[in-house]
N, C-alpha and C positions, 0 to 999 in steps of 0.2 A: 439795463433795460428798465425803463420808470413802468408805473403801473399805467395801466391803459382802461379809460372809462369812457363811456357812452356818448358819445357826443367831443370827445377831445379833437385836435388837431393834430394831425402826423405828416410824414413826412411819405407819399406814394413813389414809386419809380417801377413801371410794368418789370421790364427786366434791363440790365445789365446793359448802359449804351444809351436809355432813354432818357429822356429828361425827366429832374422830377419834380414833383407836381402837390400841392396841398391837395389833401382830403382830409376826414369826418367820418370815426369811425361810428359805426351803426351800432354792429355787433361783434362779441367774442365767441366761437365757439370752439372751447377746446383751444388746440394749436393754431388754427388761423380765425382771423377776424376778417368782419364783414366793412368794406370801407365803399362809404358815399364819395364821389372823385365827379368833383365838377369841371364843366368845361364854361370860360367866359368869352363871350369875344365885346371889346368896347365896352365889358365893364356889367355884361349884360348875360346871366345864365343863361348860354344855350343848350345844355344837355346837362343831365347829371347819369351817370353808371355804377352799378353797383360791382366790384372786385372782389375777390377773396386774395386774400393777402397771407406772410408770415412777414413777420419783425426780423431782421436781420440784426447782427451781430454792433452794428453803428446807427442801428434806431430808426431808419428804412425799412420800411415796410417792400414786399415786395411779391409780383402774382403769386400765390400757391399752386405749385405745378400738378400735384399729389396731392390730394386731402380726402380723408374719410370723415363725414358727415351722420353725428344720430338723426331721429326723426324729428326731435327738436331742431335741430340747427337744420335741415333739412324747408325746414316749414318756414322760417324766420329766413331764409337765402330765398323762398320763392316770394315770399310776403315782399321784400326790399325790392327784389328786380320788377315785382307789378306794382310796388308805388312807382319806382324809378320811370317804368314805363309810360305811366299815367301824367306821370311830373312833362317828361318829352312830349308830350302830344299837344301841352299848352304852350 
């Protein structure tokens, strides 16, 4: 596993079966990181969403089923999902 910083590119796949997909990690907190996962169509952002992820074992990230959140990481996951939200509405 390489080290994982703010802004890098990984590799998203929701779970097991789906396609996978680039994303942008935002944030690390603890065991899972917080990953920006765009959607394009024609080349053109239609939506971006915010995931919680864990790295798997082949550098895939992938949903976190389970995770326990402090009030920091807590704060920093509402913050992303109301940019993310703000971002969809344009």
């Amino acid at each position: 596993m390489n080290a994982i910083l703010i802004g890098g590119r990984v590799k998203f796949q929701p779970s097991e079966g789906f396609p996978i997909r680039d994303a942008s990690v935002a944030w690390v907190a603890g065991d899972v990181t917080f990953l920006f996962v765009s959607t394009l169509a024609i080349g053109q952002l239609v939506r971006v969403d915010v995931e919680v992820a864990q790295e798997n074992e082949d550098g895939t990230f992938r949903r976190a089923e389970n995770f326990i959140l402090d009030k920091m990481g807590e704060d920093v996951l509402f913050t992303l999902r109301e940019t993310a939200e703000a971002i969809n509405k344009y």
